[in-house]
DRENDO-1510 file (C-alpha; in Angstrom, 1 decimal, always signed):
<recs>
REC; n; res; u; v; w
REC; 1; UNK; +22.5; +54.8; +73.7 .
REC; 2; UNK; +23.9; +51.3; +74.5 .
REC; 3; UNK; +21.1; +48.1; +73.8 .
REC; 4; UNK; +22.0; +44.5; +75.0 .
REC; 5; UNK; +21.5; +41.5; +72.1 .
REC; 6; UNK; +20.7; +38.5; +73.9 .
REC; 7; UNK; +21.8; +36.3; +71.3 .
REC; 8; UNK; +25.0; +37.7; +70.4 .
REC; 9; UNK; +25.6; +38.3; +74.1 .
REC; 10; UNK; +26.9; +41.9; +73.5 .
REC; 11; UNK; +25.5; +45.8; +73.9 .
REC; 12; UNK; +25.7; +47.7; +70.8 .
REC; 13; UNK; +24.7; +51.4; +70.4 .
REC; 14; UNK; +21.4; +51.5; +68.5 .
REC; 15; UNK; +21.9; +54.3; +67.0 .
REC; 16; UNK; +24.7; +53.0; +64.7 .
REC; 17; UNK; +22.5; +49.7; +64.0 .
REC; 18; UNK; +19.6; +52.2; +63.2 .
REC; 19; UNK; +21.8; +54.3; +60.6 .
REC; 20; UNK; +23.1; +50.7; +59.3 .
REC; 21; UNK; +19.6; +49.5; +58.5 .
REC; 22; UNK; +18.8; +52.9; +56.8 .
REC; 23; UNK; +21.9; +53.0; +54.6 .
REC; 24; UNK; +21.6; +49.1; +53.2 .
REC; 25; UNK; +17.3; +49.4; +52.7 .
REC; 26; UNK; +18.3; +52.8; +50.8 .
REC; 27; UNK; +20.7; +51.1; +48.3 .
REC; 28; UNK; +17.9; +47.9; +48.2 .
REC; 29; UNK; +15.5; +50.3; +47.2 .
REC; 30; UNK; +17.7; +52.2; +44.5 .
REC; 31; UNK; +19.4; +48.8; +42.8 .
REC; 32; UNK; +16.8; +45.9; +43.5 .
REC; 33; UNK; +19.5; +44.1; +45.8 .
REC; 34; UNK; +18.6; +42.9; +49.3 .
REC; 35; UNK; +21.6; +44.6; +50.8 .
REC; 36; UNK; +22.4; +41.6; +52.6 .
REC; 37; UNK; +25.7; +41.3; +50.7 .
REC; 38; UNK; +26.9; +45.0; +52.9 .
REC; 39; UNK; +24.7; +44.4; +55.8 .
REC; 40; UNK; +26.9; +41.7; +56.7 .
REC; 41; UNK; +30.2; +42.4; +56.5 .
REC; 42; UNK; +28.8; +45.6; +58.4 .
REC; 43; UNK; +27.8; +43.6; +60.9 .
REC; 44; UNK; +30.8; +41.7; +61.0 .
REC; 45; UNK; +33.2; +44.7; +60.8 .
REC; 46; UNK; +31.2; +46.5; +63.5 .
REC; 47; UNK; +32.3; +42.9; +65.7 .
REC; 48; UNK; +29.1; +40.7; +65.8 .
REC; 49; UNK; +29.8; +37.6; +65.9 .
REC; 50; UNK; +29.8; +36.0; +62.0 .
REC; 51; UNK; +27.0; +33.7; +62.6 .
REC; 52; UNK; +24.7; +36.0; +64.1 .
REC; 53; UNK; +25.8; +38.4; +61.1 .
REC; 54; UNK; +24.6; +36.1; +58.5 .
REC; 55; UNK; +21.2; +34.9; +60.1 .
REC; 56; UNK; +20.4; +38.1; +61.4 .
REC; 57; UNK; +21.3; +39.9; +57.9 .
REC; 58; UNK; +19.3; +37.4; +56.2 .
REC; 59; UNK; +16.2; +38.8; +58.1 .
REC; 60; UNK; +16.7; +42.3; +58.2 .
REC; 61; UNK; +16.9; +41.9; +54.1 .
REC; 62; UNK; +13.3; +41.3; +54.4 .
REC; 63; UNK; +12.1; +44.6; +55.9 .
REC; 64; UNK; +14.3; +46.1; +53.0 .
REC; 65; UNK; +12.7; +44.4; +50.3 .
REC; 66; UNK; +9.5; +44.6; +51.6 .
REC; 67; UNK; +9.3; +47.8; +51.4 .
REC; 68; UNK; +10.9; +48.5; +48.1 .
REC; 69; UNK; +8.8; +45.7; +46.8 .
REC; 70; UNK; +5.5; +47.9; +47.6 .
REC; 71; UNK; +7.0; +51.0; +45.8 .
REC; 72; UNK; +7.7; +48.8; +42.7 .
REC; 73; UNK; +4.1; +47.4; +42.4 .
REC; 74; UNK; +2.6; +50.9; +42.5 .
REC; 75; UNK; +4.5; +51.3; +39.7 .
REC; 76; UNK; +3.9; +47.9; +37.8 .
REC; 77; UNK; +7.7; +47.1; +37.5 .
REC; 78; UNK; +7.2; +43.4; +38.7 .
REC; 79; UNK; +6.7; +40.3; +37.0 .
REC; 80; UNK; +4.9; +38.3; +39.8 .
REC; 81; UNK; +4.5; +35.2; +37.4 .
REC; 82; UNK; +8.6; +35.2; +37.2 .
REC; 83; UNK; +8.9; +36.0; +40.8 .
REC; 84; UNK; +6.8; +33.0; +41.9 .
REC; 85; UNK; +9.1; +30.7; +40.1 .
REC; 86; UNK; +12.3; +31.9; +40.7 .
REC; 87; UNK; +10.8; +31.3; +44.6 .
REC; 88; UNK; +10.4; +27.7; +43.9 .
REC; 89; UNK; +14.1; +27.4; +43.0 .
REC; 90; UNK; +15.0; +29.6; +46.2 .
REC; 91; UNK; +13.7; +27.1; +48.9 .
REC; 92; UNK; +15.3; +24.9; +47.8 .
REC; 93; UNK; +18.5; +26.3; +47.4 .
REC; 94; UNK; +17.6; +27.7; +51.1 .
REC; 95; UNK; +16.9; +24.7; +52.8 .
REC; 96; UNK; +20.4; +22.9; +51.7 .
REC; 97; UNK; +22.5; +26.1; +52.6 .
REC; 98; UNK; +20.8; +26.0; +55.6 .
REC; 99; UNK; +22.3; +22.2; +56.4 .
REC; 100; UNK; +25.6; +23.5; +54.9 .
REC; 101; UNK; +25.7; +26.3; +57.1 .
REC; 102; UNK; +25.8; +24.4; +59.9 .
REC; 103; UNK; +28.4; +21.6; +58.6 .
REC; 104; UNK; +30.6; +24.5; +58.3 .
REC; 105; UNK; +29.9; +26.0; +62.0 .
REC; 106; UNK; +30.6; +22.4; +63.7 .
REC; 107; UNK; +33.6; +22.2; +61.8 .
REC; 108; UNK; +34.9; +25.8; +62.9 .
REC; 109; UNK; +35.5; +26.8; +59.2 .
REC; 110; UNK; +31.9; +29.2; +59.3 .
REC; 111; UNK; +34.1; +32.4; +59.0 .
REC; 112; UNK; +36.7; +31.5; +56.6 .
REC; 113; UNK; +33.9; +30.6; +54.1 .
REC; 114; UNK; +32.3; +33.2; +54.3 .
REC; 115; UNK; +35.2; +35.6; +54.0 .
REC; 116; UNK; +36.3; +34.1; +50.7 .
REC; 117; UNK; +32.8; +33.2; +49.4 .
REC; 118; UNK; +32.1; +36.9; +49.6 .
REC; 119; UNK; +35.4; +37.8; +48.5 .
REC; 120; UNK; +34.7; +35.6; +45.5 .
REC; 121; UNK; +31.9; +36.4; +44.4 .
REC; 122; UNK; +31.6; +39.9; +44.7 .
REC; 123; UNK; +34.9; +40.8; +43.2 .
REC; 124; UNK; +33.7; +38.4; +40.2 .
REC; 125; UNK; +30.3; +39.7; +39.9 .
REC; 126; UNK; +31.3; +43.6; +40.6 .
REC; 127; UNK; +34.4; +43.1; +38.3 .
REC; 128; UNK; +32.0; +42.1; +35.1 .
REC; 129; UNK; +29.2; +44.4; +35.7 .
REC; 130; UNK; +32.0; +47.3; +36.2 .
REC; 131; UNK; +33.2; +46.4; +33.0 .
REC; 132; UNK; +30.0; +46.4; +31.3 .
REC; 133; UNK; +28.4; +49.2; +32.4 .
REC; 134; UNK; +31.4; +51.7; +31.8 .
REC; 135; UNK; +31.2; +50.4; +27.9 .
REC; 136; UNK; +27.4; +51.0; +27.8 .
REC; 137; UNK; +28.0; +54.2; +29.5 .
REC; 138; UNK; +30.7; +55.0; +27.3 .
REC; 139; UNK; +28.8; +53.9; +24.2 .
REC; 140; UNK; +26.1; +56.1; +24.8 .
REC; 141; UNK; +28.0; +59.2; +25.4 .
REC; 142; UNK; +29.6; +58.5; +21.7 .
REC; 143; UNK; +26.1; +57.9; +20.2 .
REC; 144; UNK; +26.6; +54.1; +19.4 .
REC; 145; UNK; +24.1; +51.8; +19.7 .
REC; 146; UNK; +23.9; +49.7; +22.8 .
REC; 147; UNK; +25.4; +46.0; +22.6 .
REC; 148; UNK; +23.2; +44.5; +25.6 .
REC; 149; UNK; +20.6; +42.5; +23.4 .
REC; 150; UNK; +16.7; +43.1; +23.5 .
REC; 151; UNK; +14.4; +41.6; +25.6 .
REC; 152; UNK; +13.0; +38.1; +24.0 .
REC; 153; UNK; +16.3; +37.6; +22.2 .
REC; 154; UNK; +17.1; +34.2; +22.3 .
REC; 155; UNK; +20.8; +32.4; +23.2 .
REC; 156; UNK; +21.6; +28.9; +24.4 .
REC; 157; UNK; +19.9; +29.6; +27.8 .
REC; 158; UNK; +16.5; +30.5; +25.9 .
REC; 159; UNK; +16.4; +27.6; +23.6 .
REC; 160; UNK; +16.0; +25.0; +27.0 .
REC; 161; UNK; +13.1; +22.6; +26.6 .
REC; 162; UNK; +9.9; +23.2; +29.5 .
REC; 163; UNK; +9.2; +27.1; +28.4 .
REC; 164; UNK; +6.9; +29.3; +29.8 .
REC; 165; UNK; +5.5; +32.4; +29.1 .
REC; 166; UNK; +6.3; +35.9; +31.5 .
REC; 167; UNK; +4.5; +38.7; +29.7 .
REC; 168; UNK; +5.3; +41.4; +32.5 .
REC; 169; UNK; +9.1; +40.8; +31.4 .
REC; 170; UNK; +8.0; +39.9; +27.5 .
REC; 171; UNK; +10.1; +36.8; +28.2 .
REC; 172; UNK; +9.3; +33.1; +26.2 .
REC; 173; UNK; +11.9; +31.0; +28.9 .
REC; 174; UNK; +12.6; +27.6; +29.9 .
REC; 175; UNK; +11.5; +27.0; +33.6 .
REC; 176; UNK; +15.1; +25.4; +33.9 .
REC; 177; UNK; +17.6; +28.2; +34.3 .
REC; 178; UNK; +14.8; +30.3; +36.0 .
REC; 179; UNK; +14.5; +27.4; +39.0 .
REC; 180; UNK; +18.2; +27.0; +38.9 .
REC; 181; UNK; +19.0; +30.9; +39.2 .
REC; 182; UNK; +16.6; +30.7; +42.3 .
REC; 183; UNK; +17.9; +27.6; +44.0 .
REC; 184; UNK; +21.2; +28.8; +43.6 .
REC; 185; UNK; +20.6; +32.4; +45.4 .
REC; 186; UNK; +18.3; +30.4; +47.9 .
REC; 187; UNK; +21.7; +28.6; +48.7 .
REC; 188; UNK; +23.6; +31.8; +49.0 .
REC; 189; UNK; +21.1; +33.4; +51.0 .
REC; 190; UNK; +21.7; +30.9; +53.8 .
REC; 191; UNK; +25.3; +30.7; +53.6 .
REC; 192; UNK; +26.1; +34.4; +53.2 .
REC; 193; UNK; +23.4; +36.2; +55.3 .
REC; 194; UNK; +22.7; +37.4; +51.4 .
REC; 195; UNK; +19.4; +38.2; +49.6 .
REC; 196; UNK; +21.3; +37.5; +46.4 .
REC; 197; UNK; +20.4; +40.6; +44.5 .
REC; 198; UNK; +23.6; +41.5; +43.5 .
REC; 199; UNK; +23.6; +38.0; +41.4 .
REC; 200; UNK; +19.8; +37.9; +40.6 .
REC; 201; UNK; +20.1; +41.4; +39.2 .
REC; 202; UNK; +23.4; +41.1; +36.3 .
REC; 203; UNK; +21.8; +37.4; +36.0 .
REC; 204; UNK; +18.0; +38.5; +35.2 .
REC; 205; UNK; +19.7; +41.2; +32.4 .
REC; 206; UNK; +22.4; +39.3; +30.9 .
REC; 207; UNK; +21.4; +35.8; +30.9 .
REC; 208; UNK; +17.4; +36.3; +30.4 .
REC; 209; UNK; +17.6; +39.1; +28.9 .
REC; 210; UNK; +14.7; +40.7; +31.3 .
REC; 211; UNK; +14.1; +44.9; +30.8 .
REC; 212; UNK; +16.2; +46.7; +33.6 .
REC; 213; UNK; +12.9; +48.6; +34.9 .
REC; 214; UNK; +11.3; +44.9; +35.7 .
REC; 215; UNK; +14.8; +43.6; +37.4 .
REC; 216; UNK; +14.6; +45.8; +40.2 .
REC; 217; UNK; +11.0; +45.0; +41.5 .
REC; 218; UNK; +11.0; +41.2; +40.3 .
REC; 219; UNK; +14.3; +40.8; +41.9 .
REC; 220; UNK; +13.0; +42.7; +45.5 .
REC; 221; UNK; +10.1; +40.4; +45.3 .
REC; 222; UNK; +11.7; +36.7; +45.0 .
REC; 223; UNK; +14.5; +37.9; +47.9 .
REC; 224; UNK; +11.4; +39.0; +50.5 .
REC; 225; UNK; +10.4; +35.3; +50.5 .
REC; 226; UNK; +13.4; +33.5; +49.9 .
REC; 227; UNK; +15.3; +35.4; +53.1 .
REC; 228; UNK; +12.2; +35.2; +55.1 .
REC; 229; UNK; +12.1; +31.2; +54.6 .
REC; 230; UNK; +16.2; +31.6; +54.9 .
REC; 231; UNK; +15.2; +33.3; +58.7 .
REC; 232; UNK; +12.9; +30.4; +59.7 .
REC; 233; UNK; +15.7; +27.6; +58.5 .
REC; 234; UNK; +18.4; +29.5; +60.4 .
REC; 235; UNK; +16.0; +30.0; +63.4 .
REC; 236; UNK; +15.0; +26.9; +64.2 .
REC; 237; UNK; +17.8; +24.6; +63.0 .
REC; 238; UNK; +21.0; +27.0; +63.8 .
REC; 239; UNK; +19.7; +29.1; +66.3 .
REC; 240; UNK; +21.1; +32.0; +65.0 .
REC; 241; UNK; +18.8; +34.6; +64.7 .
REC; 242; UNK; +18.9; +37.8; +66.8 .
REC; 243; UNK; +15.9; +39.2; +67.5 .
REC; 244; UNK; +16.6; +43.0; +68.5 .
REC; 245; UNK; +19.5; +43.0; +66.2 .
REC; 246; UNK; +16.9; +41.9; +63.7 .
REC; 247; UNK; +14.2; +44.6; +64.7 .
REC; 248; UNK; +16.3; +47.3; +64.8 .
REC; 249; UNK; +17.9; +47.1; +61.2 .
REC; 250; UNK; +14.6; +46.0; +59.7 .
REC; 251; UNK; +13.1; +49.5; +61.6 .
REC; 252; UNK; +15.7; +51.6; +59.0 .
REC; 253; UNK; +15.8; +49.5; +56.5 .
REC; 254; UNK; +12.1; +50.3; +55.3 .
REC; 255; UNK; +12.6; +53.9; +55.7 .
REC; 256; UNK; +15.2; +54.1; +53.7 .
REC; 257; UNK; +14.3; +51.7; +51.0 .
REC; 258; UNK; +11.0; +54.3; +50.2 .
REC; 259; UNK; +13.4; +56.9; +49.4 .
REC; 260; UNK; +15.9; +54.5; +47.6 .
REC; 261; UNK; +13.4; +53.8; +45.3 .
REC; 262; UNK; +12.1; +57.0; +44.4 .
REC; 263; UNK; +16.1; +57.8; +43.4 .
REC; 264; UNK; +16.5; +54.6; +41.7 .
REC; 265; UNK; +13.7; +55.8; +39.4 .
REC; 266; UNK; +16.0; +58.9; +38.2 .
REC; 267; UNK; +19.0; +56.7; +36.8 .
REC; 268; UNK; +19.3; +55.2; +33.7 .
REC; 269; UNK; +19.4; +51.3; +33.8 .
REC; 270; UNK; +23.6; +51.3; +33.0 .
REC; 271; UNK; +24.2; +54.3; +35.7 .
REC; 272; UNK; +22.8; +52.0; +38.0 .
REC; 273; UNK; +24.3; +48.8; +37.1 .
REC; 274; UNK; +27.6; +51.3; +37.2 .
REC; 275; UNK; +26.8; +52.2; +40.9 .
REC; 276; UNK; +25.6; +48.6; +41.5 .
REC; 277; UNK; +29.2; +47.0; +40.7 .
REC; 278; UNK; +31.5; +49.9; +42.2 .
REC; 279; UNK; +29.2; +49.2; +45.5 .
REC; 280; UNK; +29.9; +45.2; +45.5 .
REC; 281; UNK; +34.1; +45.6; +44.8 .
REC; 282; UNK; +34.1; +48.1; +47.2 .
REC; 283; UNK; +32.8; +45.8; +49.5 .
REC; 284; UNK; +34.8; +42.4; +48.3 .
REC; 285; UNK; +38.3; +44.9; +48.5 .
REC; 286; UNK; +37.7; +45.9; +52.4 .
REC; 287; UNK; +36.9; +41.6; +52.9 .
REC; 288; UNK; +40.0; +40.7; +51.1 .
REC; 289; UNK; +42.0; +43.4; +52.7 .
REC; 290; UNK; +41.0; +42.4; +55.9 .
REC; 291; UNK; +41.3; +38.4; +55.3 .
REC; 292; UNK; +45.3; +39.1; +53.8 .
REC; 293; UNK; +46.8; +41.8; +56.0 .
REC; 294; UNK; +48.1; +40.8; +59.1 .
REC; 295; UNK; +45.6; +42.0; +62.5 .
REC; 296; UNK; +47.0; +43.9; +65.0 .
REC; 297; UNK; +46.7; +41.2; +68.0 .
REC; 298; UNK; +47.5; +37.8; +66.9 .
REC; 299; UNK; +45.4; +36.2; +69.6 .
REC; 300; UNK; +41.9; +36.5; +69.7 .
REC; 301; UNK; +39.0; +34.4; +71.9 .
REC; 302; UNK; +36.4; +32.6; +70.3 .
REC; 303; UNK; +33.5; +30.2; +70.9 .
REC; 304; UNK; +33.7; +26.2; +70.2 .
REC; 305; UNK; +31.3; +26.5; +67.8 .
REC; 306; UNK; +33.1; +29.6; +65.7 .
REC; 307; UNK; +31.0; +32.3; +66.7 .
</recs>
């Protein structure tokens, strides 16, 4: 069954955008991430332009989130307080990616960038999490104490000046990195389509040293208001924004980020960082394999503006 996107100027079957929606709000649900790092290059590979891709993914990440945001609170895994901050950071990351973003489109680079800015940082990011996840895992199997540190353990990061007190994640942090890990994911977000989950997540653990269980729903909650001001920048200054495209994938994204939740719930915190970080090189592998091997036609028509 065909649908016609107005603003991609294309029909699309919506059966396949409904199953796309469904997959990416099931994995939001189950690892705290917006899903807007595979909604877009799903979009992409399934020949949407990349600038709709990006804008479009940006707002279907809020359905997703939504959603898995409301099954975290009935359980009490979210640190609202932390949230709220990390929010503050995330506009205005959002509102500079936003101007970026369209630098990039005038100039006709939009696609290469974000090729190799999700190339980069999802092999990075996968690669280390991959790593440390199959040592925790591997730890535990043997009996060995974990080596991630506690909750409230202070480095470098945690001895900033301007603290504040998060008692949902038993955290005694400087403001500082907390607004900078926002800003910088607010500025991903509108680059990359992205909620930034698959940053905020490994960044929340390892460099905060937040509990795993309060990750998932703090990190669902800061990217359903940081992509839903991301959607309103890209709206109105890019014109991006496909709004059936959008309603479709938001439509199975909160179905399936209920159930990805509830399985989320059943894993230990390294099986999912495990899953997490095979999911995201997956991902960066089929960009970079795409970007390096030579395409079949070596011609191809595209707008002025890159799309």
């Amino acid at each position: 069954m065909g649908i016609y996107l107005p603003i991609a100027e294309m029909s699309v079957n919506i059966f396949v955008l409904l199953a796309m929606g469904a997959a990416v709000g099931f994995l939001s649900g189950m690892f705290g991430v917006g899903g807007g790092f595979l909604i877009t290059p799903l979009l992409i590979f399934y020949n949407i332009p990349p600038a709709i891709a990006v804008a479009t993914g940006a707002n279907q990440v809020i359905a997703s989130s939504f959603s898995g945001t409301l099954a975290h609170l009935k359980r009490g895994t979210v640190d609202i307080k932390l949230g709220l901050v990390l929010l503050g950071g995330g506009v205005i990351g959002s509102s500079i990616g936003a101007y970026v973003f369209a630098i990039l489109r005038s100039f006709g680079q939009l696609d290469l960038a974000i090729s190799l800015l999700y190339v980069v940082f999802l092999g990075t990011v996968g690669g280390l999490m991959l790593i440390e996840s199959l040592n925790a895992i591997r730890q535990a199997r043997a009996g060995a104490a974990p080596t991630l540190k506690k909750s409230g353990q202070h480095n470098w990061i945690l001895r900033l000046p301007l603290k504040m007190r998060f008692r949902a994640s038993k955290l005694f942090v400087s403001v500082i990195p907390v607004l900078a890990l926002g800003a910088a994911i607010g500025f991903l977000a509108a680059i990359m389509g992205v909620g930034g989950g698959f940053i905020m997540v490994p960044a929340l653990i390892y460099l905060l040293k937040v509990p795993t269980n309060v990750v998932i729903g703090t990190s669902l909650f800061h990217i359903m208001f940081t992509t839903a001001y991301t959607t309103l920048v890209q709206s109105t200054l890019n014109q991006t924004v496909d709004i059936v495209l959008a309603f479709l994938l938001m439509v199975g994204g909160v179905a399936g980020a209920q159930y990805g939740a509830r399985m989320g719930q059943r894993l230990r915190g390294d099986q999912l960082r495990a899953l997490l970080a095979a999911l995201v090189l997956a991902v960066a592998l089929r960009l970079a394999f795409d970007m390096f091997v030579a395409p079949g036609s070596v011609y191809m028509i595209a707008s002025p503006d890159g799309s």
